[in-house]
Structures are given as C-alpha cells and as structure tokens.
C-alpha positions in Angstrom: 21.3 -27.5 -19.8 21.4 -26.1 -16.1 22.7 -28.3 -13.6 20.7 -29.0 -9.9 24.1 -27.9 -8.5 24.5 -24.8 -10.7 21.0 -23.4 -10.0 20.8 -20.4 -7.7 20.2 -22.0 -4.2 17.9 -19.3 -2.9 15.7 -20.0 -6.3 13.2 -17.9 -6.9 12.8 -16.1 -3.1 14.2 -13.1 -3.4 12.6 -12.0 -6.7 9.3 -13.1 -5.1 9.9 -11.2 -2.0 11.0 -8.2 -4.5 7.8 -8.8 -6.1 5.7 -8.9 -2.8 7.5 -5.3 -1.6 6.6 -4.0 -5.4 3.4 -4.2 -4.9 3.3 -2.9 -1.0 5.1 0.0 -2.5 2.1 0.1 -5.4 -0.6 0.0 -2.6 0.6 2.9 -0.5 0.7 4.8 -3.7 -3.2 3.2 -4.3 -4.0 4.7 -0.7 -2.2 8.0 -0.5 -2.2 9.0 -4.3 -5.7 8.0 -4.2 -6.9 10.6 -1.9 -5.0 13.2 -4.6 -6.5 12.3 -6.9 -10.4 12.4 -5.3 -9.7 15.9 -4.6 -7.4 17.4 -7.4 -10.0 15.2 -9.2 -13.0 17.3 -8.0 -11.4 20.6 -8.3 -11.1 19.9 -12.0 -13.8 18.3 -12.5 -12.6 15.1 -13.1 -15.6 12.9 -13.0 -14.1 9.8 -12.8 -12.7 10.0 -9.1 -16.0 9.6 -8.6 -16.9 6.4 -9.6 -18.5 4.6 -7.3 -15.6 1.5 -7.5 -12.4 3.4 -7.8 -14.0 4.7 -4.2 -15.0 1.6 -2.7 -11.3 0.2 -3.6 -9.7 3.3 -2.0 -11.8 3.1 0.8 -11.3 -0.7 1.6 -7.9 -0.4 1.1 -7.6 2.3 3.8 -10.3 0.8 6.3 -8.0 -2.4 5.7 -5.4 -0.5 6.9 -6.4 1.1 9.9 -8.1 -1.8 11.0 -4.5 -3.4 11.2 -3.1 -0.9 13.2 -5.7 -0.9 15.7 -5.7 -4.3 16.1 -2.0 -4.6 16.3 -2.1 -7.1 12.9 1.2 -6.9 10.7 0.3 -6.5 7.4 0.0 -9.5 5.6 2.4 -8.1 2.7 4.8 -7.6 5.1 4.6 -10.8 6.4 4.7 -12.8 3.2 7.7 -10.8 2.0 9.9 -11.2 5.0 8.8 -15.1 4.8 9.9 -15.0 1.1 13.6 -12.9 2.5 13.7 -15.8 5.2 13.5 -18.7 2.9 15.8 -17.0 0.3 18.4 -17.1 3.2 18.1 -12.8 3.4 17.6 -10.9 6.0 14.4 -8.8 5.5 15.0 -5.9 3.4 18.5 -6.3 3.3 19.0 -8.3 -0.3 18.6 -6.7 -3.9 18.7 -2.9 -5.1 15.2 -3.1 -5.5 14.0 -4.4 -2.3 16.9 -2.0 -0.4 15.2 0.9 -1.6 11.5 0.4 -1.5 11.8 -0.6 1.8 14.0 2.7 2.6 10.7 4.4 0.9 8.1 2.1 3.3 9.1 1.0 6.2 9.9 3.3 9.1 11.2 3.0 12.3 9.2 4.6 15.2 6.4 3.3 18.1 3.0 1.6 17.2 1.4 4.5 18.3 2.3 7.2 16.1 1.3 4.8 13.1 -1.7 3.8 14.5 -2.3 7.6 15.0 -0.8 8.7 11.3 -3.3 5.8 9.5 -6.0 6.9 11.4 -5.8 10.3 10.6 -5.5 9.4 7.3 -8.4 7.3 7.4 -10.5 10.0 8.6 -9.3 12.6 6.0 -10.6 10.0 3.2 -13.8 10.1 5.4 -14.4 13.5 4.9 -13.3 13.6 1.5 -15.8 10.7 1.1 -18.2 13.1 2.6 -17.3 16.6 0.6 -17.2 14.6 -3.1 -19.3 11.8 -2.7 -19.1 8.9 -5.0 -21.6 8.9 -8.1 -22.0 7.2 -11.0 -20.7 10.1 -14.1 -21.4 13.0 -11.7 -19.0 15.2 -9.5 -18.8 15.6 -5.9 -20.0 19.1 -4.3 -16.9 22.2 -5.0 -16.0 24.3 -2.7 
C-alpha cells in the first residue's frame, strides 16, 4: 500500500499537461494534414476528403484558429496545459521527454503578427481548397 507521503507530490499534473500538449500536437496535424489530404485526396480520387463532416471539422478547426489570432485569444490548449505545468510545480514546457519535444515541434518564438499572418494565410488556402473540391456527400470535388 502507497503511503500519502510516498505519492508523487505533483500527482497527476504533468501527465495531464503531457496529455493536453498530445493532443495540441494531434490538432495541428488535424489542421495542416487535413488540407493534404483534401487535395492529394482529390487528385486521386479519394472520395472521402469529401465528406461533407470530415470538411466541416477541418474547417472549424481552422476558422477556430484564426479567429484566435485575430482576436489576440491564447489558445485554450495552451492555456490549460501551462495551468496543468503550473500546478505540477513545472515550468511550461520544460518537464518530461514528451512535453520537451512536442513543444520544440509547436511552439515558436516570433511576433503576433507573423502568426496571425501565417494562420491566416492558411485559413485562406483551405478556403480556396474549399472552393476548388467542394464538399459532397460520395462525389469528388472538380480536378484540375
């Protein structure tokens, strides 16, 4: 039997937070692999890139985004994980091996602007990919 004063003091913070920056990570690979995969997906006819909820997710999830940036709003993954970090007694992104180098893969240092300019680029390239394969229930988007 465990002990109160043998149990891990941090308790179950940092896998939380490790948990929280998982998912982050499994997000932007959501956004960005799903604009891939919407045109590779077209190109070889892949019909279902074009289901209408696969792109109603991806689209959400990048609107979501943007709208963050231009509004200034941390995201709220970020903000739940570095709450998790605070309460384990870590700093953010400074604890496990997994946490070190997810956040190496997300989080990058440079002004507001240029991601508030990147996202919304990238926001308008799923527009137009929105707009050059359409979504539709078993069919395909136009080819090029």
């Amino acid at each position: 039997m465990t002990r109160a004063a043998d149990a891990d003091p941090a308790g179950p913070f940092p896998l939380l937070a490790d948990l929280v920056l998982a998912l982050h990570f499994a997000v932007v690979v959501f956004v960005v692999g799903g604009l891939v995969l919407v045109v590779v997906g077209n190109l070889r006819r892949w019909q279902w890139v074009n289901r209408p909820g696969f792109r109603i997710a991806h689209g959400v999830a990048i609107a979501f985004v943007v709208a963050e940036s231009w509004l200034g709003i941390t995201c709220p993954l970020t903000t739940l994980e570095s709450w998790l970090r605070a309460r384990a007694g870590a700093a953010p992104y400074a604890d496990s091996f997994i946490g070190h180098w997810l956040a190496a893969l997300l989080f990058y240092e440079a002004p507001a602007w240029v991601f508030t300019l990147a996202y919304s680029v990238f926001g308008l390239l799923v527009v137009a990919v929105w707009w050059w394969f359409p979504p539709r229930r078993g069919g395909r988007g136009r080819r090029p």
